[in-house]
N, C-alpha and C positions, 0 to 999 in steps of 0.2 A: 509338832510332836516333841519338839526339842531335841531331836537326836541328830546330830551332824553327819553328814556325807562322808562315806570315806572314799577316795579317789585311788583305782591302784593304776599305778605306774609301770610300762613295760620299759626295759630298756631291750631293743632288738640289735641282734649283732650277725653281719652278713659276711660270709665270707664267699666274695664273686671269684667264676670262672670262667673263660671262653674259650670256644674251638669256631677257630675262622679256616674256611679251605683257603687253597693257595691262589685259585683262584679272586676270591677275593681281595686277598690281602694284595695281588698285583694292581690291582683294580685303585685298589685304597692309596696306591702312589702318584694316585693323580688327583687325588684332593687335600684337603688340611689335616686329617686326620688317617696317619698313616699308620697301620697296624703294625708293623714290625718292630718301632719305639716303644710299643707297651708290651715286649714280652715278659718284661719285668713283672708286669702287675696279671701275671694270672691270666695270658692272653697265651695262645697256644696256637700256632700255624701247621693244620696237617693237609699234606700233600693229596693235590687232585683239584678238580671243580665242583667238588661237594661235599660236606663236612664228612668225616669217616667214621661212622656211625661204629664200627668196632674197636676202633681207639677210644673214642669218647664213652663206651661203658667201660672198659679196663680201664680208663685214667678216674671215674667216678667212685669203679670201686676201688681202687687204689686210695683217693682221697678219703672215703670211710674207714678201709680198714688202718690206714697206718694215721691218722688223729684220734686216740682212745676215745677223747671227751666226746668228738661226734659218734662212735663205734659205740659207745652205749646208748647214746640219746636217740640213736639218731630210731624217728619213729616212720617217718612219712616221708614221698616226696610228689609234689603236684605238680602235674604237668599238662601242656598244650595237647592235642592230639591230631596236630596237624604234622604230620610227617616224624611222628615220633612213637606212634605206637609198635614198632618192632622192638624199639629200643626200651622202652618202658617194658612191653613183656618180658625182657630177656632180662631187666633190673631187678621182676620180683618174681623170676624163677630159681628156685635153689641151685647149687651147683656143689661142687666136689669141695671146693671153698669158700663156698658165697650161701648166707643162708638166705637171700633173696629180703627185698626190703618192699613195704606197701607202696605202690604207685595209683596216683588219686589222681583221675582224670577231671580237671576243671574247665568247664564250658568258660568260653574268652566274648561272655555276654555281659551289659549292661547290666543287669542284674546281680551278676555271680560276682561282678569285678567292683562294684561300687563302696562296698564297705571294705575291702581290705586297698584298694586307692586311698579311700580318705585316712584310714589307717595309716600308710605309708606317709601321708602328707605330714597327719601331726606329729610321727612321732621324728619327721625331718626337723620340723619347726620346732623342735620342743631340746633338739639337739640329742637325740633317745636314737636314734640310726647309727649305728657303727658300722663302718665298711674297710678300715683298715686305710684309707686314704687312695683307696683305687682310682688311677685316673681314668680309666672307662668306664669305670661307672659314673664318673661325674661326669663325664662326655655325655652319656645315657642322659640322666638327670636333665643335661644341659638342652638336650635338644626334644626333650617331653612335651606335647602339648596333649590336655584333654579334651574328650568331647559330652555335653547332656543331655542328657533325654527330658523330656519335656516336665518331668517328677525332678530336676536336678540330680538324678544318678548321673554318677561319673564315672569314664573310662580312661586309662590309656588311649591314644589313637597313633598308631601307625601309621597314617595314611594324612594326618596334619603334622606329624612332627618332625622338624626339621636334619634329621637323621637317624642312627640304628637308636632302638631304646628295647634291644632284647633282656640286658641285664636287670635293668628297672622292672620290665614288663615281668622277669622270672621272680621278681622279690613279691609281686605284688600274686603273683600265681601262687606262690608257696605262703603267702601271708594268710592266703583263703582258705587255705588247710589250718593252720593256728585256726584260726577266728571259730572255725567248724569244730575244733576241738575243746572249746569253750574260753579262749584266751579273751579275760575284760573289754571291752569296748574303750578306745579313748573317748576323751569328754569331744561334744560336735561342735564345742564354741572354738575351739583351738583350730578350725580346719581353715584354711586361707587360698582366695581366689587368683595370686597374681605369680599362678608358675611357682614350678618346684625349686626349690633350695639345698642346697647339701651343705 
């Protein structure tokens, strides 16, 4: 027809956060990757043997409310619902200060997870991933392996990969809400077979 392609371009920009109990993080001093060197990068150690789910919504809504640019944007936020659906209610219930924000529960299925993985691949490969240089999240990245279903959908896998890849795993949860909101497709020629890159 003679009319050219037009390709549109996302650049994605993540800003990671973690909450490790203290348990864990004792845990973590008897391997190579010790969590208390990365408090710097947005790594948070709260007290007990299990993340404390009451901190961790007062630290999220603290992180919306006092960064304006995400206080207005901010539209969505998707989540697992494997041991977080307290938390998730209590995120999009109003409060006295909180007008409560949508929480979009995402199935952690081959299907739901396939195109915002590949998503995540190219826009790594294309250098379109900003994450501020966090070293846990390239820890995450580092230790990623996928798995296929017999169509070549692709997942995360937890259960191949060579250590935690919660942070990867949350970008690729939250990427499935974009995608769902109409955000362009990248091109599928850019998507690459040999492990993630940051």
């Amino acid at each position: 027809t003679g009319e050219k392609k037009r390709i549109v371009r996302i650049q994605l920009s993540v800003l990671p956060w973690y909450w490790v109990c203290q348990t864990a993080e004792e845990a973590s001093e008897r391997t190579s990757f010790k969590y208390r060197k990365y408090t710097e990068h947005n790594l948070e150690i709260t007290p007990g043997p299990t993340a404390d789910q009451d901190l961790i919504e007062e630290r999220i809504k603290s992180i919306i409310r006092k960064i304006p640019r995400y206080h207005d944007k901010f539209k969505e936020c998707g989540f697992d619902q494997y041991n977080a659906n307290g938390l998730s209610n209590r995120l999009a219930k109003p409060g006295e200060d909180w007008s409560g924000i949508t929480m979009t529960k995402v199935k952690q299925g081959v299907l739901q997870l396939n195109e915002p993985t590949k998503f995540i691949q190219t826009a790594t490969l294309r250098g379109e991933l900003k994450h501020s240089n966090n070293l846990v999240l390239d820890w995450n990245v580092q230790n990623a392996q996928v798995v296929f279903d017999r169509h070549r959908n692709m997942m995360l896998s937890k259960l191949h990969s060579t250590g935690k890849i919660d942070g990867l795993a949350a970008i690729v949860t939250g990427t499935r809400c974009v995608l769902d909101a109409g955000t362009p497709e990248p091109d599928p020629s850019d998507y690459f077979k040999n492990g993630w890159k940051m």
